[in-house]
DOSERO-790175 format. One record per residue (C-alpha): x, y, z; residue in one letter. Coordinates in steps of 0.1 Angstrom, whole numbers, padded with zeros to 4 digits, always signed. Example, Ala and Ser with C-alpha at 12.3 -4.5 7.8 and 13.67 -1.06 7.14 Angstrom:
<sites>
+0123-0045+0078A+0137-0011+0071S
</sites>
This chain:
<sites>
+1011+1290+1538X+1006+1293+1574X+0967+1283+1575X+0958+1255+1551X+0930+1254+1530X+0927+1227+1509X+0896+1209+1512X+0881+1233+1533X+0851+1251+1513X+0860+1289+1518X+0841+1315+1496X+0858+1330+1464X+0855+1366+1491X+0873+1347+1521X+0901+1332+1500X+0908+1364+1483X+0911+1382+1521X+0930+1352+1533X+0954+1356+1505X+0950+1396+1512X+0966+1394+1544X+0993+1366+1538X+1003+1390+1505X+0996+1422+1500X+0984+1434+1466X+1006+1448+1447X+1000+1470+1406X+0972+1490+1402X+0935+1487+1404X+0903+1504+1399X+0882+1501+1435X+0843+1500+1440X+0847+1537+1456X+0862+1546+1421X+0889+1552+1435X+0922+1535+1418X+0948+1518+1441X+0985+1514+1437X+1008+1498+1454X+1046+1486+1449X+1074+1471+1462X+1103+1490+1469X+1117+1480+1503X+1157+1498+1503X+1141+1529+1485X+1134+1563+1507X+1110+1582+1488X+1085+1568+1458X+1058+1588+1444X+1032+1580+1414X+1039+1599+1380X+1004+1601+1364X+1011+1610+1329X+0987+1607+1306X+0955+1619+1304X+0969+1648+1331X+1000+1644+1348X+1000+1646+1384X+1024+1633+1414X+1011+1617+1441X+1034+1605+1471X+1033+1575+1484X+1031+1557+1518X+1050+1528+1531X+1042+1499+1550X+1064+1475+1573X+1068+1452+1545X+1085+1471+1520X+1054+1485+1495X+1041+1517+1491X+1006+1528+1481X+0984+1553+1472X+0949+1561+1462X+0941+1583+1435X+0902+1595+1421X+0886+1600+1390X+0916+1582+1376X+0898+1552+1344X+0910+1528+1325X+0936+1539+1302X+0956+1566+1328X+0991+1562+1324X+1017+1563+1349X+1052+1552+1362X+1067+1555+1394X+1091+1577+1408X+1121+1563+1431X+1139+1586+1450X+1135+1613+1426X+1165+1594+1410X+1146+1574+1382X+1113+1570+1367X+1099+1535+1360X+1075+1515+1350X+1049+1496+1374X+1068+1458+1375X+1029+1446+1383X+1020+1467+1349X+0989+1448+1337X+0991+1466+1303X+1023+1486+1283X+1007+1503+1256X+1038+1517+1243X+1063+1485+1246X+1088+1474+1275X+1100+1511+1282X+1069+1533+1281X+1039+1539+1308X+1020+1515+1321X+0983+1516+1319X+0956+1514+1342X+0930+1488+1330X+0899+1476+1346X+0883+1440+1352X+0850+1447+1334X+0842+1420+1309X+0810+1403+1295X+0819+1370+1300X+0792+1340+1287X+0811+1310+1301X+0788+1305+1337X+0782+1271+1325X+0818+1259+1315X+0833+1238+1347X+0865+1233+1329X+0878+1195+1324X+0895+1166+1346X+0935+1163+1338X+0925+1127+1318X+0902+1145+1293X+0933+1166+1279X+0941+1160+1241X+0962+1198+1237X+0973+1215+1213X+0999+1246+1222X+1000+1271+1196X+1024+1309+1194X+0997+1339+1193X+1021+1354+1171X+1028+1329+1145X+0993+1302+1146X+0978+1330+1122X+0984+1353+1093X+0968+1385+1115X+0994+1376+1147X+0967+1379+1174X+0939+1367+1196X+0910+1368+1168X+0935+1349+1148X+0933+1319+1172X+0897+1325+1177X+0888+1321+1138X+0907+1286+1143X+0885+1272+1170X+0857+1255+1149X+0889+1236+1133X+0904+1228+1168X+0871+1214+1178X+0863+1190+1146X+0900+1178+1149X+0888+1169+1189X+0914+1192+1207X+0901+1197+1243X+0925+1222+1254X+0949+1248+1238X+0981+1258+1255X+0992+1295+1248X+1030+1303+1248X+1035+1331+1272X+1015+1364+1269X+1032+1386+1292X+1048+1418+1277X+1080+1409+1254X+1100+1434+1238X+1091+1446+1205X+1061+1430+1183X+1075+1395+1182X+1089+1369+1204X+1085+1335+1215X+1075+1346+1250X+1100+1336+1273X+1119+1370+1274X+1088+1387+1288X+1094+1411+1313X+1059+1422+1331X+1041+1389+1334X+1008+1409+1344X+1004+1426+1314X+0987+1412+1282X+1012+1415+1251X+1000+1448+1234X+1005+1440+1197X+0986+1401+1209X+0956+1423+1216X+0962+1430+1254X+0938+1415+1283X+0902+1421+1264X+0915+1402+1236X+0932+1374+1258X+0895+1372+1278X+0876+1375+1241X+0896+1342+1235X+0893+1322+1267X+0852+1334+1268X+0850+1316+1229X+0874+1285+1236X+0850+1279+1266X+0819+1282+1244X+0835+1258+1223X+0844+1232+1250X+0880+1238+1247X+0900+1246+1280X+0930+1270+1279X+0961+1265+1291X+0987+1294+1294X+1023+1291+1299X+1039+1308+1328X+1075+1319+1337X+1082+1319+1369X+1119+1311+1367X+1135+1340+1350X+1124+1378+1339X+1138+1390+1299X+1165+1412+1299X+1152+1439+1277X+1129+1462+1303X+1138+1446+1327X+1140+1473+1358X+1131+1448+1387X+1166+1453+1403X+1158+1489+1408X+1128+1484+1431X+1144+1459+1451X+1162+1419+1459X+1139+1405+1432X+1172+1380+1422X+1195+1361+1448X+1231+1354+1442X+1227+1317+1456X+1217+1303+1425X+1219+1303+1389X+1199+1297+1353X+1208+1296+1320X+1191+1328+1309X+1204+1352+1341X+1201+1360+1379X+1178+1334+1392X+1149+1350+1412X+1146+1354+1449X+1121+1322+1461X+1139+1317+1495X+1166+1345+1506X+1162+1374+1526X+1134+1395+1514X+1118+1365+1494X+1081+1371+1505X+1074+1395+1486X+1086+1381+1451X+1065+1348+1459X+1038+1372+1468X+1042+1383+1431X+1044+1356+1417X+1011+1333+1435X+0990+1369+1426X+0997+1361+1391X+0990+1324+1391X+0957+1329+1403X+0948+1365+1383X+0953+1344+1346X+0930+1317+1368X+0900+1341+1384X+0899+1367+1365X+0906+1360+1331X+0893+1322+1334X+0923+1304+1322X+0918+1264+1332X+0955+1256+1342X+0990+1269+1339X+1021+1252+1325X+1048+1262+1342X+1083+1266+1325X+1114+1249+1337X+1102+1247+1372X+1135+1229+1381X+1151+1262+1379X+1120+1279+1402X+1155+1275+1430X+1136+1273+1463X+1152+1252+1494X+1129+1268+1515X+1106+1243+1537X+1076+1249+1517X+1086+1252+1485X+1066+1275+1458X+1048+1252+1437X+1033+1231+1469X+1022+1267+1480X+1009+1277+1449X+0993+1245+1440X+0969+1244+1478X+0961+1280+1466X+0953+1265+1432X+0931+1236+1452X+0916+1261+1470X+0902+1279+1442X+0892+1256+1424X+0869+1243+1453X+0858+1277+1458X+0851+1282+1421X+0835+1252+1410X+0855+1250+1380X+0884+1227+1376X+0918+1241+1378X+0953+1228+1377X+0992+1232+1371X+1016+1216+1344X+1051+1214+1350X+1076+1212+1326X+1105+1197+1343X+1138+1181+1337X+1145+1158+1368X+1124+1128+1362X+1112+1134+1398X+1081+1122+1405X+1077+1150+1440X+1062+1175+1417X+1034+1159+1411X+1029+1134+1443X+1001+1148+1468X+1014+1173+1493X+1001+1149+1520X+1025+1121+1508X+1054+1144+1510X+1054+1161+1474X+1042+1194+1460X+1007+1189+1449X+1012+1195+1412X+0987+1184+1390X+1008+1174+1357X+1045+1171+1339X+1060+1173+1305X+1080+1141+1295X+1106+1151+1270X+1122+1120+1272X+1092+1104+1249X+1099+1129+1228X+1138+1126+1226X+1132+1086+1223X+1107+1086+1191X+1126+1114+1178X+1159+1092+1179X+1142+1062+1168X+1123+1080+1136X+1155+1104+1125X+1184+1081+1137X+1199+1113+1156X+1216+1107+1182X+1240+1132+1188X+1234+1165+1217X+1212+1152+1241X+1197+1129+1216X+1229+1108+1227X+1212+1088+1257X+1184+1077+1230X+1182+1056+1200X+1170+1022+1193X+1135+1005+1205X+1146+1004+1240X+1143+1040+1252X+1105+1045+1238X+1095+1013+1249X+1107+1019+1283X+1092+1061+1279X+1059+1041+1269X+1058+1022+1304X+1071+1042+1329X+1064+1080+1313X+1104+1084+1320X+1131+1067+1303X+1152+1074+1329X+1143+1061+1366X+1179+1054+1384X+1198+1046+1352X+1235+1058+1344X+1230+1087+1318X+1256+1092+1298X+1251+1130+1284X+1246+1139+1322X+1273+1117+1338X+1255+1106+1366X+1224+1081+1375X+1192+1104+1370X+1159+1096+1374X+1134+1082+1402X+1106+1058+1392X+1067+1073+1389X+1057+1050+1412X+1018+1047+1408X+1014+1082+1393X+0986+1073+1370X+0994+1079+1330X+0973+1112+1327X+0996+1130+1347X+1023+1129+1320X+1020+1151+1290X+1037+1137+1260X+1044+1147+1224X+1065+1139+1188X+1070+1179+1184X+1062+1209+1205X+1079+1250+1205X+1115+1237+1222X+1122+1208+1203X+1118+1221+1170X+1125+1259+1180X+1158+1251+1197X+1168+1232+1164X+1193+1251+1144X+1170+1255+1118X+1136+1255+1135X+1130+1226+1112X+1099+1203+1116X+1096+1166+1120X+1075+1168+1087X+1106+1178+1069X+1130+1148+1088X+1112+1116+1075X+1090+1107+1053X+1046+1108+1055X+1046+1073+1065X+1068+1079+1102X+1047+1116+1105X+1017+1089+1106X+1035+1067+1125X+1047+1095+1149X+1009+1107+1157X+0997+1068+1164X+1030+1066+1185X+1013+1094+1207X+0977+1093+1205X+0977+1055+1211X+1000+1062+1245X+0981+1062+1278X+0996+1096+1289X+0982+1129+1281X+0989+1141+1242X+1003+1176+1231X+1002+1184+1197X+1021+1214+1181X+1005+1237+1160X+0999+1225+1123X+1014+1191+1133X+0977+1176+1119X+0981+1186+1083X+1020+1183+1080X+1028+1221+1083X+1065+1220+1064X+1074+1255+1075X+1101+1264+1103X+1090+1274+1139X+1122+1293+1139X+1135+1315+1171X+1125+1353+1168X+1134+1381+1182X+1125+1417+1180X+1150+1438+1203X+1162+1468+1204X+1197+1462+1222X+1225+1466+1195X+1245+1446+1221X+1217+1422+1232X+1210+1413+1193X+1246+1402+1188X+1250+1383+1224X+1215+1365+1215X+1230+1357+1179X+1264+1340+1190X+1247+1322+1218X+1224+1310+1195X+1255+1299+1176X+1274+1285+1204X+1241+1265+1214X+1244+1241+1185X+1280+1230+1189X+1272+1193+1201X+1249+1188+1170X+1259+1180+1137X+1235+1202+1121X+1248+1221+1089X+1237+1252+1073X+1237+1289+1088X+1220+1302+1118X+1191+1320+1116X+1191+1354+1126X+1169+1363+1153X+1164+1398+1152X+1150+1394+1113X+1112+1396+1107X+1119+1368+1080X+1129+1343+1105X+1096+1357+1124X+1076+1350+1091X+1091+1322+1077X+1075+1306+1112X+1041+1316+1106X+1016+1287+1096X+1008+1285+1061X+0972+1268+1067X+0979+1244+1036X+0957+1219+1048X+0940+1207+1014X+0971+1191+1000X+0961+1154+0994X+0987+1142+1024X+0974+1170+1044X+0937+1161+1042X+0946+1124+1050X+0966+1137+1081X+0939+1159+1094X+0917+1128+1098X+0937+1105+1107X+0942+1127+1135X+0907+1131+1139X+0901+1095+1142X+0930+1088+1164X+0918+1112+1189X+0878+1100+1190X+0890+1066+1195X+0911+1068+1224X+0883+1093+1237X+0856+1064+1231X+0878+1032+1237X+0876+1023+1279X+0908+1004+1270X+0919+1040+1260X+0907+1061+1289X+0924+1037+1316X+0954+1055+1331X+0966+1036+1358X+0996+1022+1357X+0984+0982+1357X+0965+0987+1328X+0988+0989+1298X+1019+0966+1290X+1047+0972+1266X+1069+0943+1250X+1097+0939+1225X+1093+0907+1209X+1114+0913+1176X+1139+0943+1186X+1157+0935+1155X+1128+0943+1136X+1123+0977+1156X+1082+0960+1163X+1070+0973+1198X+1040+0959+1210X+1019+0974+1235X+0987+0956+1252X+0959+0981+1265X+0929+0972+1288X+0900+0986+1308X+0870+0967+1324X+0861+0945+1292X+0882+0963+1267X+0913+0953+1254X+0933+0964+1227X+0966+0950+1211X+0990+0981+1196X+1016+0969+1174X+1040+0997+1160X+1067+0990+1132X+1097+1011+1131X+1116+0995+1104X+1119+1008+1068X+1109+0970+1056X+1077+0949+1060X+1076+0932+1095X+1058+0899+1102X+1048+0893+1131X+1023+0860+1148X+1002+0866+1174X+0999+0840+1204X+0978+0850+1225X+0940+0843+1233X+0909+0852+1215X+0901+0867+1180X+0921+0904+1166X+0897+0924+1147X+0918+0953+1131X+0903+0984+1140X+0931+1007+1128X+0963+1007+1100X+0980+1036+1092X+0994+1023+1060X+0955+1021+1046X+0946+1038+1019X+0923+1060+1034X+0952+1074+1051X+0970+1077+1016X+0992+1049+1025X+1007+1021+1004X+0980+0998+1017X+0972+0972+1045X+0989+0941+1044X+0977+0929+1076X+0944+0908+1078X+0914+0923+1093X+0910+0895+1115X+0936+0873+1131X+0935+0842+1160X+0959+0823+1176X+0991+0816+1155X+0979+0840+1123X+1004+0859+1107X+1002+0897+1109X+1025+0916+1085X+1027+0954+1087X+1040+0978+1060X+1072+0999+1071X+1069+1029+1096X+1034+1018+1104X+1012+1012+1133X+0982+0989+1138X+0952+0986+1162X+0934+0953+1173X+0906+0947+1195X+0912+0916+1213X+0879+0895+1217X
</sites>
């Protein structure tokens, strides 16, 4: 931005005119006059007019400015009128800053207003360190597909100590099911989902709850079903390239106005409809060499809100370059944002636990990788990698833990599998126990994936519901083609089939006898390293991770904070491990996940230990000391 704001305490009403006048507004809105307000950008196009349709149609011409947008103002037009625009009286389409799309991808887009009862004034959201998430699919976390569905969950969320949900994308998706990512109107609230008074109904009850929400954004690539951008204007730039199309325009020639579009609906999903923070897809393909890049932009904007708000806000980025910059302070040179996804603690438990290491499970494998994941967030920080043929990676520095989110499964890593299969289904109840010590006993930030707490054995499968004959059968191969570097057998399923889209929805079986063990061993792994100090220290001098048997797979991991201290030992090894502890001071076991309360075989390690004892732990197991 041109004016910086960070830090400085503007009014919610002065950083909405500052943002006003740095990017003009662009969609549709109801004003206090009643008069509605639309504007769009169209900057090559001659002539654009607005096509009311519905309740009465009407055509209104429209005026443009110097940078490219057009607007109008219409009254006695409510919530509800339909309408498209009109370019050039060539084609008619719909608004690209449609907040709603009552009739799908292709039809009208609809007017809606911001009124909403909410009850939240007392909810100022949480600090980054408080997270313990849990991302859930509207579409498939319930047997009704919606909003209400994940609001009936939310007394289970709570009891399980969940402090944040993480929504896969919203914005409008061809069809009535999708995973999100080939949205094309990122304003507008999925119709079948329950469209923006249902998204609001949710955030207003997680909040009364004490849960923050997290949605996920796309700001790196726009669906290609509905998909009319191109027609209004240089919303892509031939300079760069993603893996799912045209990457869009952050720093060419016309570029304001698409980051314009972009910061507006950051901080709508964060004002208006309440949402605590944003995670932020593959932001290493958000192409920008410009000298501010977007996400330091967005996140001062993001600061500058949430000073003026009161309520804490902040941005998640999932990103595959092991560079620290994205999340350094903008005054030390980086971009200011808040948090990252580490997929390399996935891919290293995930090798270690299934023995795959094939794809780009072929850098992994062994205790080496998660033991190194478990210290410095990455795995890689300068290394040679062999799947990427090059030295990747730059060292977190002092980054504190509770900037890196981490997690044994989540929507990619079992929904880009060929079958969608679950870790659940890969080993056996002792590593899924093993798996959920592995990351709720790590100082970084813990994701869970939906039904991951009672062993949920069905798929999260990729789904599609196009309506492309020749967009069906180009997703299809690629999803085909997409597997060749694994070793996975059986067929592909088909995308386009609403069996692959219920086959993925939860089953809620969570009074199986395993299942009831899981949920609370869950439960008790998350209050205690909410109530342990050793387990609310993040920085980075406060936890230490050894291999003292590697040939036993037994990773050791030593936490502390002010007179806390905890000893972690985790077995990875089919076979009982023993192990003799040297160091100072009394163990007293706190935790084993091969007890019987947690339907295990049973402990075999002794509830108290000193110098020299021997400590002997079951197969796939992890145990918990307090050192005193």
């Amino acid at each position: 931005m041109a004016a910086h704001i960070t830090g400085i305490l503007f009014s919610l009403l002065t950083l909405k005119n500052t943002l006003a006048n740095i990017y003009p507004f662009a969609g549709a809105a109801i004003q206090s006059d009643s008069t509605c307000k639309f504007s769009v950008w169209a900057p090559f196009r001659k002539q654009v007019s607005l096509s009311i349709i519905a309740p009465q149609p009407q055509i209104h011409p429209m005026q443009p400015d110097d940078k490219g947008y057009w607007h109008t103002s219409v009254e006695g037009l409510s919530s509800g009128t339909q309408y498209k625009y009109v370019l050039d009286e060539e084609v008619t389409l719909p608004d690209p800053a449609s907040r709603y799309q009552p009739e799908g991808v292709h039809g009208p887009s609809a007017v809606v207003d911001s009124n909403f009862e909410w009850t939240d004034d007392s909810w100022t959201g949480l600090d980054m360190s408080e997270l313990i998430i849990y991302e859930l699919h509207t579409g498939t976390f319930s047997g009704t597909h919606n909003f209400q569905g994940v609001i009936d969950k939310l007394d289970h969320l709570r009891s399980l100590g969940i402090t944040a949900i993480e929504i896969l994308p919203v914005g409008q998706f061809p069809g009535d099911r999708n995973w999100g990512y080939d949205g094309v109107y990122p304003f507008a609230v999925q119709n079948s989902y329950g469209g923006v008074n249902g998204l609001k109904a949710l955030v207003n009850a997680a909040h009364q709850h004490g849960i923050a929400v997290i949605l996920d954004v796309i700001y790196n690539h726009l669906g290609p079903e509905g998909n009319y951008f191109s027609q209004y204007g240089p919303w892509f730039t031939d300079k760069y390239k993603t893996p799912w199309g045209p990457a869009l325009n952050f720093d060419d020639a016309w570029c304001d106005a698409v980051r314009a579009y972009f910061i507006q609906n950051a901080l709508m999903w964060l004002d208006e409809f309440h949402i605590d923070g944003l995670r932020m897809d593959a932001v290493h393909a958000i192409w920008d060499c410009g000298a501010n890049h977007f996400t330091a932009e967005l996140s001062e904007l993001v600061d500058a809100l949430q000073a003026t708000s009161g309520r804490k806000k902040f941005l998640i980025a999932e990103i595959d370059l092991n560079s620290p910059r994205y999340i350094m302070p903008r005054e030390k040179g980086g971009y200011g944002m808040h948090g990252q996804w580490v997929d390399e603690f996935h891919h290293a438990l995930h090798s270690l636990l299934t023995g795959e290491v094939n794809g780009y499970y072929a850098d992994f494998g062994g205790l080496t990788p998660l033991a190194k994941s478990f210290q410095d967030s990455y795995v890689f920080t300068g290394a040679y990698s062999d799947v990427r043929k090059r030295h990747f990676g730059a060292s977190p520095g002092d980054l504190p833990y509770h900037q890196f989110v981490v997690f044994a499964q989540n929507h990619d890593q079992i929904g880009n599998r060929m079958l969608g299969d679950r870790l659940t289904t890969q080993v056996s109840f002792e590593a899924q126990k093993l798996a959920a010590a592995t990351v709720l006993l790590s100082p970084h930030i813990p994701l869970l994936f939906m039904g991951e707490e009672y062993g949920e054995t069905k798929p999260f499968q990729f789904f599609t519901s196009h309506s492309d004959k020749d967009l069906i059968a180009a997703v299809t191969n690629g999803r085909r083609e997409e597997f060749a570097s694994f070793a996975w057998e059986g067929e592909v399923p088909e995308p386009q089939e609403i069996t692959t889209f219920d086959n993925s929805t939860l089953s809620w079986e969570t009074q199986t006898e395993t299942g009831a063990a899981l949920i609370e061993l869950y439960r008790f792994l998350i209050a205690f390293r909410r109530t342990r100090q050793a387990m609310r220290n993040t920085t980075r001098d406060s936890v230490k991770v050894l291999i003292p048997q590697a040939e036993e797979q037994l990773l050791l991991v030593e936490r502390s904070g002010g007179d806390d201290r905890l000893l972690i030992l985790f077995n990875f090894s089919d076979h009982v491990v023993p192990y003799q502890y040297t160091g100072p001071g009394t163990l007293q076991k706190k935790f084993d996940s091969s007890a019987a309360i947690w339907h295990g075989p049973g402990t075999l390690a002794p509830d108290e230990a000193t110098t020299s004892s021997a400590i002997s732990l079951q197969p796939f197991s992890a145990i918990v000391y307090e050192i005193v």
